[in-house]
DODONU-558913 format. One record per residue: x, y negated, z negated of N, C-alpha, C, O in turn. Coordinates in steps of 0.05 Angstrom, whole numbers, padded with zeros to 5 digits, always signed. Each point is the difference from the previous one (the first is absolute). Example, Ala and Ser with C-alpha at 12.3 -4.5 7.8 and 13.67 -1.06 7.14 Angstrom:
+00264+00114-00156-00018-00024+00000+00018-00024+00000+00021+00000-00013
-00028-00021+00027+00016-00024-00001-00015-00022-00014+00010-00022-00004
// end
This chain:
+00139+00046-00072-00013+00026-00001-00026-00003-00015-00004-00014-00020
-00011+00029+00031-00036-00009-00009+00008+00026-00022+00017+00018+00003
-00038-00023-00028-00004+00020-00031-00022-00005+00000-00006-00024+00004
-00014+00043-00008-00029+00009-00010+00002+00010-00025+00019+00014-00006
-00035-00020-00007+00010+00018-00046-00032-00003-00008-00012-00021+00004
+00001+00046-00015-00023+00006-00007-00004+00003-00026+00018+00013-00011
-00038-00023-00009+00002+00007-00016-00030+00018-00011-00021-00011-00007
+00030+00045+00009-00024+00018-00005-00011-00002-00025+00013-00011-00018
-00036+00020+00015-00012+00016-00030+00004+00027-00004+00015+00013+00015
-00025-00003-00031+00008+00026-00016-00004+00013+00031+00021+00007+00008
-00041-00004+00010-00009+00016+00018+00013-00006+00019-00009+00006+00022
+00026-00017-00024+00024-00007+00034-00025-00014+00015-00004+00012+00022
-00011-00030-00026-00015-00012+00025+00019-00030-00016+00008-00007-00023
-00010-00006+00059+00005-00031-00003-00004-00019-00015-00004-00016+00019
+00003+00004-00035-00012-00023-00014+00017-00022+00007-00014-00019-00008
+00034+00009+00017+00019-00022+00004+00011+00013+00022+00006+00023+00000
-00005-00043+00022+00023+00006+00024+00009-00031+00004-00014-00020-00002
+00047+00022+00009+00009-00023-00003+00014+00001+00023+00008+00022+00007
+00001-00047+00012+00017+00000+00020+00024-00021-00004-00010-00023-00002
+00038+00022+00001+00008-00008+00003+00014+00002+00024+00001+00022+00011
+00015-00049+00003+00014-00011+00018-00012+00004+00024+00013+00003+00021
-00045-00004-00022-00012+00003+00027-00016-00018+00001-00006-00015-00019
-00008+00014+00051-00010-00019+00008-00038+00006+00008-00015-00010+00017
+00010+00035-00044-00022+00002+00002-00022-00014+00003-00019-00001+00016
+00028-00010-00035-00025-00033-00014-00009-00012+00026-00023-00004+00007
+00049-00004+00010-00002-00024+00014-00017+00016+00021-00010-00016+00015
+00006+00035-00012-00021+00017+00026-00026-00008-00010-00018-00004+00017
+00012+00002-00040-00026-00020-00009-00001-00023-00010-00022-00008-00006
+00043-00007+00003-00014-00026-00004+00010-00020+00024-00009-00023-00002
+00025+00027+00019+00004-00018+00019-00011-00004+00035+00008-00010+00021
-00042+00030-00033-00007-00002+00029-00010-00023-00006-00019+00007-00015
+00018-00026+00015-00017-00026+00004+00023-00019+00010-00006-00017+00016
+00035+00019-00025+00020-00018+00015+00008+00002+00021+00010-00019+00011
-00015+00047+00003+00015+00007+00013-00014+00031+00022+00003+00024-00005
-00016-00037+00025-00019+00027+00006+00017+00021+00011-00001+00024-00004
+00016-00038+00019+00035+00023+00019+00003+00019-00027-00008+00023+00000
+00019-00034-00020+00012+00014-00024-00021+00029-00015+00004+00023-00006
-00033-00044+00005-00013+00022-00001-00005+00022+00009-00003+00021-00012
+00003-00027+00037-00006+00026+00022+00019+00008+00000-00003+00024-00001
+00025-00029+00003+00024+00023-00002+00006+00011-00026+00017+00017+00000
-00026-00022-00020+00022+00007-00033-00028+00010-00018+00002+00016-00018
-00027-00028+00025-00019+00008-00020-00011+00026+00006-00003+00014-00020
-00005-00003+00042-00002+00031+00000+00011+00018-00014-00014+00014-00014
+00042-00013+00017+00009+00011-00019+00004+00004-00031+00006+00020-00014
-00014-00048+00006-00001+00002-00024-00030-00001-00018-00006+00005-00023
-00013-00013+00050-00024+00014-00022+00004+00035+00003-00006+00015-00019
+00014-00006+00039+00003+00028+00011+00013+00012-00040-00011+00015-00016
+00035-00030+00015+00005+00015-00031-00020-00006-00016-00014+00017-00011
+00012-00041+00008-00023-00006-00027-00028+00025+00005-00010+00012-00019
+00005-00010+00037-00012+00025+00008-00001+00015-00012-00015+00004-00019
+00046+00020+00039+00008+00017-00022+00004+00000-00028-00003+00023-00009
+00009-00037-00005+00007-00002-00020-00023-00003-00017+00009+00002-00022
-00038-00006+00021-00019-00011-00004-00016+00036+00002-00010+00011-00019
+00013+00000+00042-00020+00024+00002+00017+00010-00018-00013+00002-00021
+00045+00008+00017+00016+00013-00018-00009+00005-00026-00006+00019-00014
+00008-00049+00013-00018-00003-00036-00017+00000-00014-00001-00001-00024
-00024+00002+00050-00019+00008-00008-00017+00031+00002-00022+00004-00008
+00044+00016+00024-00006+00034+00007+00015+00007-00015+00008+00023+00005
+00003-00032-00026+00014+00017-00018-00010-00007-00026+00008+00013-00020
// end
């Protein structure tokens, strides 16, 4: 089971986001082994780093 755990400041914006038991990471660092893998698995996960990135910085 994938866990996301944030750790806010006084103003509830982001400062720490943490992932455990997922396979975020690997959506960026394994396009160079593996181009199949990339194109299927890395969309998605820049897609969060994304989100998560505009999140923390509009609030």
């Amino acid at each position: 089971m994938a866990h996301l755990r944030a750790i806010r400041d006084a103003h509830g914006r982001i400062m720490v986001l943490m992932s455990h038991n997922t396979d975020i990471a690997d959506s960026w660092e394994r396009e160079g082994e593996d181009p199949a893998y990339f194109y299927r698995f890395s969309p998605r996960g820049y897609a969060i780093a994304m989100d998560v990135i505009i999140t923390a910085l509009s609030r």
